[in-house]
Backbone as numpy.savetxt, mean C-alpha at the origin, in Angstrom:
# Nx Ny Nz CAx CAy CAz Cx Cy Cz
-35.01 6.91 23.10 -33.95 7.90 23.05 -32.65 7.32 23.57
-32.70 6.16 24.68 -31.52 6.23 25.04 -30.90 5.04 24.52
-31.53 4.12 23.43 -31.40 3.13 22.36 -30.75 3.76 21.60
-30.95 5.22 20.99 -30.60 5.84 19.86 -28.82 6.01 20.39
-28.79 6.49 21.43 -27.72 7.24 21.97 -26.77 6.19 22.54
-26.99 4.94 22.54 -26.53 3.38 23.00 -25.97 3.09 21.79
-26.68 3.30 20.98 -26.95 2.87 19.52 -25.36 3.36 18.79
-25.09 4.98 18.80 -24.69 6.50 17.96 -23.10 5.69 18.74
-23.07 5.66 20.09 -21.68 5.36 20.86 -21.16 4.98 20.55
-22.05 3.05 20.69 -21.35 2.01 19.99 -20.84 1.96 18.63
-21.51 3.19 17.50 -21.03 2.82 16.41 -19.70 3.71 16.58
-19.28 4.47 17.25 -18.43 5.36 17.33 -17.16 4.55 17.77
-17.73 3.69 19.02 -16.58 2.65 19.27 -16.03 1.62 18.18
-16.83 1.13 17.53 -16.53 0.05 16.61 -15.65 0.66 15.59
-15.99 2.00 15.60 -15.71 2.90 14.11 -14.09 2.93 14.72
-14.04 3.38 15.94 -12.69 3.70 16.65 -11.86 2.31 16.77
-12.62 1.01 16.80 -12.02 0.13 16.92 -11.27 -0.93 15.80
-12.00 -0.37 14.69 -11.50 -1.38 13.43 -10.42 -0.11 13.15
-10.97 1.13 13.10 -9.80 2.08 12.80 -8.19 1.96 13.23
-8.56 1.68 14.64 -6.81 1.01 15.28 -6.34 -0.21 14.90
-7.35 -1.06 14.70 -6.63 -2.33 13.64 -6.46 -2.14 13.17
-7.09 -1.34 11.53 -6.42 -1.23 9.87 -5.00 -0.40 10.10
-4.83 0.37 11.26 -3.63 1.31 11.23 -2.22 0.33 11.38
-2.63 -1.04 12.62 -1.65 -2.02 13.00 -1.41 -3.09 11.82
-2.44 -3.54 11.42 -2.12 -4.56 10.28 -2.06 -3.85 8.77
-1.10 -4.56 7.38 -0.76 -3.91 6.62 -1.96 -4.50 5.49
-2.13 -3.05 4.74 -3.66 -3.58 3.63 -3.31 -4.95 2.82
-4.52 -5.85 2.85 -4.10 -7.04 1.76 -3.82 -6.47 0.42
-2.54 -7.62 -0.10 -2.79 -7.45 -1.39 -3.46 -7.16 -2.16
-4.01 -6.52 -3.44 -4.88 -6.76 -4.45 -3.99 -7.54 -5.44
-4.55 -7.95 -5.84 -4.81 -8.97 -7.18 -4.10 -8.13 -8.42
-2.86 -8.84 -9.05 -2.40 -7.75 -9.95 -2.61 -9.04 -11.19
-2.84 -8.00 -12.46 -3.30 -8.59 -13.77 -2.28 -8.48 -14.33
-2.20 -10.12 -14.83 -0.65 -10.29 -15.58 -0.77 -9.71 -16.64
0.20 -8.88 -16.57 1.10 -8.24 -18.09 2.33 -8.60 -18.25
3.07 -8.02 -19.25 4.51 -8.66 -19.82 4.30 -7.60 -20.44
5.91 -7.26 -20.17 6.63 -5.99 -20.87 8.05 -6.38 -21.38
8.23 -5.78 -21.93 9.77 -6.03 -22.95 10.36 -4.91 -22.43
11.67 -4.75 -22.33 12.38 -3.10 -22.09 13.73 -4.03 -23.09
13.94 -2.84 -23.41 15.49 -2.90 -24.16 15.10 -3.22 -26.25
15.64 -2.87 -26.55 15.42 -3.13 -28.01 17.11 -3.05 -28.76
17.41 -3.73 -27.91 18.81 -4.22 -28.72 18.76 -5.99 -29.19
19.12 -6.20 -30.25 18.69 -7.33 -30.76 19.53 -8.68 -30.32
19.08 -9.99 -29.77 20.14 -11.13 -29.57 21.02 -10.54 -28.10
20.79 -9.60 -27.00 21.04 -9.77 -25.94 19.92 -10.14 -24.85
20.65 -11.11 -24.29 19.52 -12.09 -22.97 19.17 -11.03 -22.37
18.11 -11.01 -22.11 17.08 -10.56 -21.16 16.48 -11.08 -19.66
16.31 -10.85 -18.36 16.43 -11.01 -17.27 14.41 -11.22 -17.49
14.52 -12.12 -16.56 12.59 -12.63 -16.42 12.74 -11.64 -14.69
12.08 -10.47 -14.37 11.81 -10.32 -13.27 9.85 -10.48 -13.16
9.36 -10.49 -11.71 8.48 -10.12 -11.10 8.28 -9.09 -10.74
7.19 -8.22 -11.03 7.04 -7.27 -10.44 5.82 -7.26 -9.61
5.77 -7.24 -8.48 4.22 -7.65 -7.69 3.20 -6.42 -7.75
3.39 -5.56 -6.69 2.69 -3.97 -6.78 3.75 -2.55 -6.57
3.26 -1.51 -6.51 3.92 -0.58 -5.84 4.21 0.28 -6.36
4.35 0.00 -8.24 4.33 1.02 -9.06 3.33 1.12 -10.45
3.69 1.92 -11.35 2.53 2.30 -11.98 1.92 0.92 -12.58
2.92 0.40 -13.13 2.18 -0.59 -14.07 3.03 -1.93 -13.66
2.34 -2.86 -12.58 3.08 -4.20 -12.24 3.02 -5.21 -12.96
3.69 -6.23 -13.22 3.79 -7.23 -13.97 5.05 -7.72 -14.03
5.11 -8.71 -15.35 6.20 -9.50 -15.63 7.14 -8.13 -16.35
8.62 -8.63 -16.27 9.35 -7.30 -16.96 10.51 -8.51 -17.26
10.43 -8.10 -19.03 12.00 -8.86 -19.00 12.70 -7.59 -19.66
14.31 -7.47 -19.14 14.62 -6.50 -18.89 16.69 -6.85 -19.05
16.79 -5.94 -19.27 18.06 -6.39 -19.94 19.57 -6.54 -18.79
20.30 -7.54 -18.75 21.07 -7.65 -17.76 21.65 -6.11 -17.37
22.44 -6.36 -16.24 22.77 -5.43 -15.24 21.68 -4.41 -15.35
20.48 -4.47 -14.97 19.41 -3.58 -15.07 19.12 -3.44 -13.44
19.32 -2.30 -12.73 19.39 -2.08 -11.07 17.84 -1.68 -10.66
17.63 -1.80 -9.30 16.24 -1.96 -8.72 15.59 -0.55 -9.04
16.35 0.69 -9.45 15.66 1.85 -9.46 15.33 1.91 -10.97
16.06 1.03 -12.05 16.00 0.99 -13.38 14.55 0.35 -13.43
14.38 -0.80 -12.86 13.21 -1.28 -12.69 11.77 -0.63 -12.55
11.71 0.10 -11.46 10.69 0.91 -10.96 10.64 2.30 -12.04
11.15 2.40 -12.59 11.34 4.20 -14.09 10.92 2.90 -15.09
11.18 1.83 -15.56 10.71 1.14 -16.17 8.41 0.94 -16.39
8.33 0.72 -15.03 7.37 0.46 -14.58 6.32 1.33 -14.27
7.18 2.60 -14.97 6.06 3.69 -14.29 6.08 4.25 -13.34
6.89 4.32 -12.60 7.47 5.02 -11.19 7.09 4.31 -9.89
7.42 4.67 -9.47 6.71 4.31 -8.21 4.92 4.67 -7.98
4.30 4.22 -7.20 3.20 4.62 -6.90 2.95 5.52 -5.51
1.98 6.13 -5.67 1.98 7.24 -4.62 1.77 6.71 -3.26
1.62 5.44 -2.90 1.75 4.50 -1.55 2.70 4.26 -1.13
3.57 4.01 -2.32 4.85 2.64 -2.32 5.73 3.40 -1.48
6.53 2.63 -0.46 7.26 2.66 -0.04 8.54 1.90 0.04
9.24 2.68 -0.36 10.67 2.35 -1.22 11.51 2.10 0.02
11.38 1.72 0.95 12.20 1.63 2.25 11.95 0.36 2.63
10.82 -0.29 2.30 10.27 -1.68 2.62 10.56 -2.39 1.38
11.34 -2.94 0.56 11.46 -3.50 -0.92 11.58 -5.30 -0.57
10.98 -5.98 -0.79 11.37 -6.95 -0.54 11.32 -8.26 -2.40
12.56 -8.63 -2.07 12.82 -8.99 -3.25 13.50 -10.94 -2.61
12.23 -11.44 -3.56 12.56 -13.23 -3.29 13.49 -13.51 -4.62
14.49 -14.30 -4.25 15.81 -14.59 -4.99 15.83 -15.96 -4.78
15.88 -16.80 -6.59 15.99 -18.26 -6.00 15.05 -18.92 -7.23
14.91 -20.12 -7.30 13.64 -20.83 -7.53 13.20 -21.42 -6.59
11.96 -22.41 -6.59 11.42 -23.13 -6.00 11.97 -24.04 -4.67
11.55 -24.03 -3.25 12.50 -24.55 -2.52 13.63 -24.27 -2.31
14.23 -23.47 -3.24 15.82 -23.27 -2.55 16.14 -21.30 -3.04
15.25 -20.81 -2.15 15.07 -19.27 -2.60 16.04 -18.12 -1.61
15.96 -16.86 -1.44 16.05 -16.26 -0.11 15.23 -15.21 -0.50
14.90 -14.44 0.71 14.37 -13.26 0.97 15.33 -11.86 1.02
15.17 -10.83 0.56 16.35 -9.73 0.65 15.30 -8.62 0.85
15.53 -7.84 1.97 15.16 -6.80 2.05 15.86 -5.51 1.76
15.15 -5.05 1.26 16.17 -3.46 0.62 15.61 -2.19 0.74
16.37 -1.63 0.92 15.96 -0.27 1.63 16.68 0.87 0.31
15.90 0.95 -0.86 15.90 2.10 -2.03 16.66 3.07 -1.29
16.08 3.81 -0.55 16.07 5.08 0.03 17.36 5.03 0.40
17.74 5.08 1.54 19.35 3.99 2.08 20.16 4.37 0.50
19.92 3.49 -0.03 20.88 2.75 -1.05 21.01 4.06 -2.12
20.10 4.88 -2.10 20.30 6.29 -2.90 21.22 7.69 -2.28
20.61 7.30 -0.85 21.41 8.76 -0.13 23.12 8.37 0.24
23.35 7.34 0.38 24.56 6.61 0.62 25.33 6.36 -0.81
25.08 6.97 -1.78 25.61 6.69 -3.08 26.31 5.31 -2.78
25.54 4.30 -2.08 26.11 2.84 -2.76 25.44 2.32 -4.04
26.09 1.06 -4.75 25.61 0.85 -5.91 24.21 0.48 -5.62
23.51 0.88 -6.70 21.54 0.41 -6.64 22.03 -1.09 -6.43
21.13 -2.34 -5.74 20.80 -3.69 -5.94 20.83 -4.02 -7.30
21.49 -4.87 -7.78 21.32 -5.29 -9.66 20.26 -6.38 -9.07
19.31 -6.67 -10.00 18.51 -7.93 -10.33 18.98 -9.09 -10.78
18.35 -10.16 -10.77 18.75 -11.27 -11.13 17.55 -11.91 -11.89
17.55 -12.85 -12.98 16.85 -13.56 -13.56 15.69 -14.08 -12.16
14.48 -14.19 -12.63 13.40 -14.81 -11.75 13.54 -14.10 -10.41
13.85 -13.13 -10.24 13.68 -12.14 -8.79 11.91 -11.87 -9.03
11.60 -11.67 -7.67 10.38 -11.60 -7.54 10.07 -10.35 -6.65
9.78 -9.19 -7.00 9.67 -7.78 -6.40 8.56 -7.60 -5.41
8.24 -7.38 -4.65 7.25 -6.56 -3.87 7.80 -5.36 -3.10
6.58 -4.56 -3.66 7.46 -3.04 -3.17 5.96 -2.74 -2.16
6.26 -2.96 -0.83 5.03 -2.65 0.41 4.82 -1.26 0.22
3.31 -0.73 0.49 2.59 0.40 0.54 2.39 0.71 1.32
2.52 2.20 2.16 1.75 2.76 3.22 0.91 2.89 3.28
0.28 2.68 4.48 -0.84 2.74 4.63 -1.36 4.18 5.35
-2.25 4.96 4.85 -2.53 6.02 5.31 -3.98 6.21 5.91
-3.95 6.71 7.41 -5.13 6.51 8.10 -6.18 7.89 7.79
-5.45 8.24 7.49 -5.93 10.36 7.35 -7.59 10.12 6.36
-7.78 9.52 5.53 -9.14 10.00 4.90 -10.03 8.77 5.85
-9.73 7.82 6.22 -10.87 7.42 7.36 -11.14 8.26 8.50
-10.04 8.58 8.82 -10.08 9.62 10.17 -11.14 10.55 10.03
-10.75 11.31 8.52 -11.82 12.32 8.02 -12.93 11.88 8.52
-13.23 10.71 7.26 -14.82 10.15 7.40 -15.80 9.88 8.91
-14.89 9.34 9.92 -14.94 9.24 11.04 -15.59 10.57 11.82
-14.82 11.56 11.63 -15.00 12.67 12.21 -15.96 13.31 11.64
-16.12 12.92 10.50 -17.63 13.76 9.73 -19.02 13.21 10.38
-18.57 11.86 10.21 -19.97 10.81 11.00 -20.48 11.40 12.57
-19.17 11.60 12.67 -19.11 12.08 14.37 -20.06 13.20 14.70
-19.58 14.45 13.67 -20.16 15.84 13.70 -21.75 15.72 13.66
-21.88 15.05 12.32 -23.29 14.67 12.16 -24.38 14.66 13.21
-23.39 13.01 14.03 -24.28 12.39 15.08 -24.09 13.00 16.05
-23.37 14.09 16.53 -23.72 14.91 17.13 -24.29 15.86 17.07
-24.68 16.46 16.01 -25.40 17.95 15.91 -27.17 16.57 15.96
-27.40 15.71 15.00 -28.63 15.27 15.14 -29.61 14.48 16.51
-28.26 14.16 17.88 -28.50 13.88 18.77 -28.76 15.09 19.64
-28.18 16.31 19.52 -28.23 17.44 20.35 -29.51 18.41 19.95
-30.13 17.89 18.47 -31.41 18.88 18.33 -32.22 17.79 18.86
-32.56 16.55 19.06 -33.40 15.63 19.49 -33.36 15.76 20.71
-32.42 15.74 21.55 -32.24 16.27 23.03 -33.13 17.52 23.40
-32.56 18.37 22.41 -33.14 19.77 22.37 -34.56 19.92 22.81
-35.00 19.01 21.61 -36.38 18.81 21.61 -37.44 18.03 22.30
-36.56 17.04 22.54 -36.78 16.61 24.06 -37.41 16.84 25.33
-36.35 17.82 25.21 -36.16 18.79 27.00 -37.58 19.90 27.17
-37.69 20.31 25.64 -38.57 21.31 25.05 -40.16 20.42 25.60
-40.53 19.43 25.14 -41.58 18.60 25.05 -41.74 18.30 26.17
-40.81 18.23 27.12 -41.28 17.65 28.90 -41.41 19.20 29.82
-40.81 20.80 28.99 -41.28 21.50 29.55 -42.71 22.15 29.49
């Protein structure tokens, strides 16, 4: 009995303990499947090569027609995704070895009626996702209920058997 109840704790701790890590560190990537999309159907004007990493509906390669701005991009793509967080945008500018990093803040850049970010040929998008703790929490707390109602009739019964 008191293996079981050693046992029920520790998983409660561990459960509590990876839970406060996944909340501090941000989910890995998944793996996005190259596609290529065309936007624009005007004939004999250059087209912009962007990256699109994750964050909205449909990620991939996008070639996309000059002065095309970061919100043109994402309505392109299918919107945003119900994670994405448009406040974290991080966009690599450059080729190989001689690049920069730009962080952009959508949100910002919409309520401030400044101009959207324009793109540039070979920009490379990642739009970071929130991470939401709420349906582990659930699960957590269900496990919890459980192992408590099935430890408290064993107790029960227990107490019953030594009277």
């Amino acid at each position: 009995m008191k293996k079981l109840i050693a046992s029920t704790l520790a998983f409660a701790m561990l459960a509590n303990i990876s839970l406060a890590r996944a909340q501090l560190t941000p989910p890995v990537m998944a793996a996005v499947s190259a596609r290529e999309f065309f936007v624009g159907r005007d004939q004999g004007k250059p087209l912009l090569t962007v990256h699109l990493l994750n964050g909205v509906g449909s990620p991939g390669v996008y070639h996309i027609p000059m002065d095309t701005d970061l919100a043109q991009l994402i309505a392109y793509a299918g919107g945003a995704s119900e994670r994405a967080d448009l406040s974290e945008i991080t966009i690599r500018r450059g080729t190989r070895g001689n690049y920069k990093i730009l962080d952009i803040d959508l949100h910002k850049s919409l309520k401030d009626s400044n101009e959207i970010f324009k793109l540039q040929d070979n920009d490379v998008v990642q739009i970071d996702s929130q991470f939401s703790a709420e349906r582990p929490l659930q699960w957590v707390g269900i496990i919890s209920a459980i192992a408590s109602v099935v430890l408290s009739v064993y107790l029960v019964k227990d107490i019953q058997n030594k009277n």
